[in-house]
N, C-alpha and C positions, 0 to 999 in steps of 0.2 A: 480376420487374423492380421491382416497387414495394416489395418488403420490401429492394431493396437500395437504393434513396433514402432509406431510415431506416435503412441500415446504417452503424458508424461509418468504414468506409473509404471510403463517398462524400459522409462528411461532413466527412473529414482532405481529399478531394481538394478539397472547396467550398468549404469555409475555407482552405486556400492560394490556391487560385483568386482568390478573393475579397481575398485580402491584397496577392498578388501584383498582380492590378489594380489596387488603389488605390495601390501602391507607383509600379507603372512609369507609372501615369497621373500621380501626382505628382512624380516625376525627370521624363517626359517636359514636363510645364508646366513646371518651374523650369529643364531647359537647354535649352528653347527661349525662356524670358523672358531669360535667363542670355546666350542666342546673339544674340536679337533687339538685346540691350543692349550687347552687346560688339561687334555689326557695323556697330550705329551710331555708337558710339565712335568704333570704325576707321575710319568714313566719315568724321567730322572732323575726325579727325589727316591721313587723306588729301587731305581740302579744304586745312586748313590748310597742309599740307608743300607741295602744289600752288601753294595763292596767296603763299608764300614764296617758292619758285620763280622765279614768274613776276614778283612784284615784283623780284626780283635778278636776273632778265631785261633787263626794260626798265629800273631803274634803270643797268645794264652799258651798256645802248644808249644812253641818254641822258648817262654819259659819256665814252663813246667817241668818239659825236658831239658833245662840247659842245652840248647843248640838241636843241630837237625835231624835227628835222631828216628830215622826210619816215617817219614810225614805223611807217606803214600796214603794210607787206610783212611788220617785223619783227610787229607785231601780230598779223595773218593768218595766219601763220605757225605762233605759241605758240597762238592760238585754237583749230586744227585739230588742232596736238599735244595739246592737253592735252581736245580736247573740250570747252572753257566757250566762253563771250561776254566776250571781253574788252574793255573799253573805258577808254582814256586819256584825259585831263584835262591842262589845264597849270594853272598857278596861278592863273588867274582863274575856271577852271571850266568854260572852252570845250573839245568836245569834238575833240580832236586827232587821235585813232586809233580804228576800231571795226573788230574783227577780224569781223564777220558785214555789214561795209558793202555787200558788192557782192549781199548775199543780200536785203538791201531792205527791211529790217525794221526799222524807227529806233527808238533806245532811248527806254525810258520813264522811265527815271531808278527811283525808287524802286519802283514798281509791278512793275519786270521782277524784284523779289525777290533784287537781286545784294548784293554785301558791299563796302565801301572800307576801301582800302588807300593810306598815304599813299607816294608815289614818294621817295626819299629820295636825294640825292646830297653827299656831304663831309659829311654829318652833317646838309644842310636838305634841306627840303622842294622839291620840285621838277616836285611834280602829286599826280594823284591817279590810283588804278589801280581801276575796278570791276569785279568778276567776280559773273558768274551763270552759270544752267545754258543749255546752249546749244541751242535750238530749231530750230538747220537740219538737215539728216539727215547723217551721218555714215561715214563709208569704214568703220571699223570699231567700230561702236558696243560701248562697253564693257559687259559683264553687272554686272546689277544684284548689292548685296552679298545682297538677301533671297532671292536663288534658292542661296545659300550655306545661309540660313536654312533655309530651306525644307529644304533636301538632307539638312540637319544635321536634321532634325527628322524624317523620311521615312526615313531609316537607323537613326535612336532606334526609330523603330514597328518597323520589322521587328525589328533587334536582337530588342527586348522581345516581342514576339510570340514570336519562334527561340525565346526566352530562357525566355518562359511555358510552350508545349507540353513545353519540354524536361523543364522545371521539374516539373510538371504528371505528366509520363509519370515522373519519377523519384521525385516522391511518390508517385503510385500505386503503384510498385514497391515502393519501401522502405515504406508504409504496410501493402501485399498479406507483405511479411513479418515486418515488426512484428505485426500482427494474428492471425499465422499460430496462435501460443502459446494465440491468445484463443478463436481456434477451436477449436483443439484443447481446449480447457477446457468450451465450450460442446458440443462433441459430448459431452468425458466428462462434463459434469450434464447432459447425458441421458440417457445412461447411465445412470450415478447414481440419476435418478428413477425409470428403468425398469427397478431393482432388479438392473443391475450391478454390483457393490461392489467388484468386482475392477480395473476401469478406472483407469487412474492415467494421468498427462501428465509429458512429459520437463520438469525444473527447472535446465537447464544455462543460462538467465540469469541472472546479478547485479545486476539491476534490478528496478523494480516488478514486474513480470511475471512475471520469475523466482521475486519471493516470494510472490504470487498464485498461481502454479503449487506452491510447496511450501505454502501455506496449502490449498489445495484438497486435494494429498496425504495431507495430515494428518487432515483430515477425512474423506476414503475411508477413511484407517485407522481415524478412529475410528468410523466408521459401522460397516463389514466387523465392526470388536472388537464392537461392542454388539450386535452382528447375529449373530455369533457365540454372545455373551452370552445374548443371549435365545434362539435354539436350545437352546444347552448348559442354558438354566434350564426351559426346557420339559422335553426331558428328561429332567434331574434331579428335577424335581419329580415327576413319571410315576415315574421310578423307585423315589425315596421313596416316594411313595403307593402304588405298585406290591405292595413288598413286606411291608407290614402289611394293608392291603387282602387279598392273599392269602394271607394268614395266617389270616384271619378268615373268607373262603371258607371256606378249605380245611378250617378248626374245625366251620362250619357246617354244610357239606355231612356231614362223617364224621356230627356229632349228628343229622342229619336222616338219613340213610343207617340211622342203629343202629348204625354202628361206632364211634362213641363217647356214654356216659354224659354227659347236662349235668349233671353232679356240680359241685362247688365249684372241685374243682382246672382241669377241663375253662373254666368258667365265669372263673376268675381268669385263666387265660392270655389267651381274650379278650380280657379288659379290658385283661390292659398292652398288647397291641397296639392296642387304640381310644385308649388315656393315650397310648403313642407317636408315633399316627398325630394326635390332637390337640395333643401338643407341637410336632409337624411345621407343621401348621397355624398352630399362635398364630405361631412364630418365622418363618414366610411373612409373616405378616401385620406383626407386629413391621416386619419387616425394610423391606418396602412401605409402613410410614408412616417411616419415617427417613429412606430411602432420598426419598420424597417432600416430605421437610422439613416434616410433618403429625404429627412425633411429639410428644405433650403433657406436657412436663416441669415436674415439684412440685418446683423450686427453690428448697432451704433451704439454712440455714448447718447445716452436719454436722459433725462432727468424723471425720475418714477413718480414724481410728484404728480404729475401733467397727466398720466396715462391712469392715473389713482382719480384724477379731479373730472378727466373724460369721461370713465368707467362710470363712476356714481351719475355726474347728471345725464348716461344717457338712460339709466334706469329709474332714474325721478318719477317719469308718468306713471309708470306702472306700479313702480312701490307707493303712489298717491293715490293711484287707483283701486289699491286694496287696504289702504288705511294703515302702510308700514313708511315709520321714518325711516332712511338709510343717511348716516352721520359718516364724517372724515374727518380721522386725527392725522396729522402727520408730525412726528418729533421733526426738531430742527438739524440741523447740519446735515442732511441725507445726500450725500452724493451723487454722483452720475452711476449709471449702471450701464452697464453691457449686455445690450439687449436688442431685441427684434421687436418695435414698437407695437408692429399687427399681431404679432403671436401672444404678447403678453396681457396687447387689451383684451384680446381673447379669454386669454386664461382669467383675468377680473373681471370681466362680461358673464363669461361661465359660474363663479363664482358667486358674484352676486344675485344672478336669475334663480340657482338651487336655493340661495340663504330666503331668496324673497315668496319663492314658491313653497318653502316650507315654516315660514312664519304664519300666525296667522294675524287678523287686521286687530291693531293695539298696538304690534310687535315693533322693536326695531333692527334694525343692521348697524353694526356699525366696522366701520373699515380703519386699521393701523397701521402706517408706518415707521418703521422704525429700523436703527440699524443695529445689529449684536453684536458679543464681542466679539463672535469668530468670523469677523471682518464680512456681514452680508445684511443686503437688506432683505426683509422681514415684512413681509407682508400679513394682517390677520384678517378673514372675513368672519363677525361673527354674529349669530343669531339667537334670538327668543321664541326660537320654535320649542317642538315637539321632542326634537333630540332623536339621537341615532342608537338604537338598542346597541347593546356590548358584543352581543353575535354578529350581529349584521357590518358591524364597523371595520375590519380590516377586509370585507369585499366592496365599500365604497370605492373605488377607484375602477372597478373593473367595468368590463362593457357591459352594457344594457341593463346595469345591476340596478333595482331599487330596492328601499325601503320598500314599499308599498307593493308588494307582491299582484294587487292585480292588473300592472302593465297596464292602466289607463294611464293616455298622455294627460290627461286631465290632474293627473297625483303626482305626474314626475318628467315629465319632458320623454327626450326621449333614450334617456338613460346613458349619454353618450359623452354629455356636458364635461364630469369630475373624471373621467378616463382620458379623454383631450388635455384638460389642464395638467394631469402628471404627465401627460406625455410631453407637452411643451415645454413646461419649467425643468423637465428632466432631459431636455434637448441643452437648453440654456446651464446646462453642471450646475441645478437647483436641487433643492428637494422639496416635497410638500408632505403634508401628514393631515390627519383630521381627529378633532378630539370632539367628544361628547358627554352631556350627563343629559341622560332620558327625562323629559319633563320640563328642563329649564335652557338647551338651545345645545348649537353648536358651533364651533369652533372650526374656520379652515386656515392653513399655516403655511405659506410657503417662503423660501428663503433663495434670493437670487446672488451670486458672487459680486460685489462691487467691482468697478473698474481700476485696472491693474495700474501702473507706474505707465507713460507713453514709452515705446519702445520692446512691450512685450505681450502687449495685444497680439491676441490672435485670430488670423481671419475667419471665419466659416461661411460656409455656405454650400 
């Protein structure tokens, strides 16, 4: 009970409640000042149309008869119809006719609170006619206009009451299924926090709510992807380490065993399995400060030419070794770049190794620079390989991803290479992409900012 008084559907109900009261309490003031004003109006028109009346009464009487001629009866008469006190006058002011005469009540002239009216006969004057309210009791006494009021005012209450419950029970409804989406959101971040990743909520609204509901989707998916992510990198990483680790057992045990000599040759294979298993290692760690925006770049002006002309011959042996040429174009005017000379040979180190590994021997490489219009240079690695199926191509970039699904270092290194390279050129406010057509090679792209005007360089590190 008390967590639903801070709930926000008994706080939609409390603030209509709340509006809706001060609504109907201030229509109910204004048509009842509104009724009070308009019934006393009507009450004047009524006096007035009354003592209109009755002046054209006795002025009728008066000449009918030529002059005042016994008025009493006629007076009596209009007195009882109309319910007033009426009282006549002749010209000098004496009183002639008093319709409450035989009730015994003598008039006070001003004090009994009546109104004058002058009697009018051919256009003069011919008395005077006063009306007031009439104080003897009555055959049929008239209801007063404020029980009108009143009635008018006592049917507003109820109305507005009908009108509030209704009100009232149909916000709650519509609020109970408004809210219903919000519910359902808060069950799934519980979920959520208690590590179901799978839970997701219907987004068939086209309103806030609706994008609240695909905003949350989105982030289950990408919660599940990174959760995914980090399984598959645990793994991968076990893997990796897996199989130079036991390699290294396996060396150890034989030399311990006596079934192998720690001879030279015995002794050298070791080692490139510890150089491998610590290459695995740096490019973990590499990858973990980029990744963490912690990686410390020696930002100089370089000329990309240099770092393009290193890169190639230091993979000459090996691309000779497998019977692939690798070529360099470079357009002319390429300017200086701003850049971190060891993180970029890297990233063309990286690049080249992939392009060369999956060529096969015939194939060539060939490397482009150039600069675009959108003021960057433009690096292209590209190859006469096998090509990168259309699936598999927007997860080249990620860790440990290959082509070659059966994770022999022998088919793909160690899957670490093309995740470094975006991470570095993506340190450097690059971007890189990869393109493909299956069958006839691929394409790697990456695009570094040229150097700024002196004066607006910026340091990093």
């Amino acid at each position: 009970m008390r967590s639903w008084l801070f709930s926000l559907h008994f706080r939609l109900i409390l603030g209509f409640t709340v509006v809706l009261a001060l609504a109907l309490g201030s229509i109910s003031w204004y048509v009842g000042f509104a009724a009070q004003r308009e019934a006393e109006q009507f009450q004047r028109q009524v006096e007035e149309a009354r003592a209109a009346r009755i002046e054209r009464l006795i002025s009728q009487y008066y000449s009918s008869r030529r002059g005042w001629t016994d008025p009493q009866p006629a007076i009596e008469q209009a007195g009882e119809l109309y319910g007033l006190r009426i009282v006549v006058r002749d010209p000098q002011g004496q009183i002639i006719g008093d319709s409450h005469l035989k009730f015994g009540s003598p008039w006070r002239g001003a004090g009994q609170g009546g109104r004058l009216f002058p009697v009018l006969s051919d256009g003069s004057q011919v008395g005077s006619l006063a009306i007031a309210a009439s104080d003897a009791p009555q055959n049929v006494p008239e209801p007063p206009l404020s029980r009108l009021v009143l009635a008018t005012n006592r049917s507003l209450l109820w109305t507005g009451l009908a009108a509030g419950a209704g009100g009232i029970l149909l916000v709650s409804l519509m609020s109970r299924r408004v809210l219903a989406p919000v519910r359902l959101l808060n069950s799934a971040a519980r979920s959520l926090g208690g590590g179901d990743l799978s839970r997701r909520v219907p987004a068939n609204d086209r309103g806030e709510v609706g994008e609240l509901s695909r905003t949350f989707n989105s982030m289950a998916d990408s919660l599940q992807k990174a959760e995914q992510q980090r399984r598959n990198l645990v793994a991968d990483v076990a893997h990796e380490l897996r199989t130079p680790l036991s390699n290294i057992q396996g060396y150890l045990e034989a030399v311990k065993d006596g079934l192998l000599q720690p001879d030279p040759t015995t002794i050298d294979i070791i080692y490139k399995q510890v150089v491998q298993l610590t290459h695995l290692v740096e490019d973990l760690r590499l990858l973990a400060l980029a990744e963490a925006g912690a990686l410390s770049l020696n930002l100089k002006l370089d000329p990309l030419v240099e770092v393009l002309q290193s890169s190639v011959e230091a993979v000459q042996p090996r691309a000779e070794a497998k019977g692939v040429t690798v070529s360099l174009k470079v357009l002319p005017d390429i300017p200086l770049v701003e850049m971190d000379r060891t993180r970029i040979t890297q990233v063309v180190g990286n690049l080249l190794e992939n392009a060369i590994q999956h060529t096969p021997e015939g194939g060539n490489v060939a490397v482009l620079a150039e600069v675009t219009s959108s003021a960057t240079a433009r690096v292209t690695v590209a190859d006469t390989g096998e090509g990168i199926p259309p699936e598999d191509l927007p997860q080249v970039f990620e860790r440990f991803y290959r082509v070659d699904h059966s994770r022999s270092r022998a088919t793909g290194g160690g899957g670490l290479g093309l995740t470094i390279a975006k991470q570095l050129v993506e340190a450097h406010r690059g971007t890189i992409r990869a393109e493909s057509t299956p069958g006839k090679g691929s394409r790697f792209i990456f695009d570094l900012p040229l150097a700024r005007p002196s004066g607006t360089q910026e340091e990093r590190g």
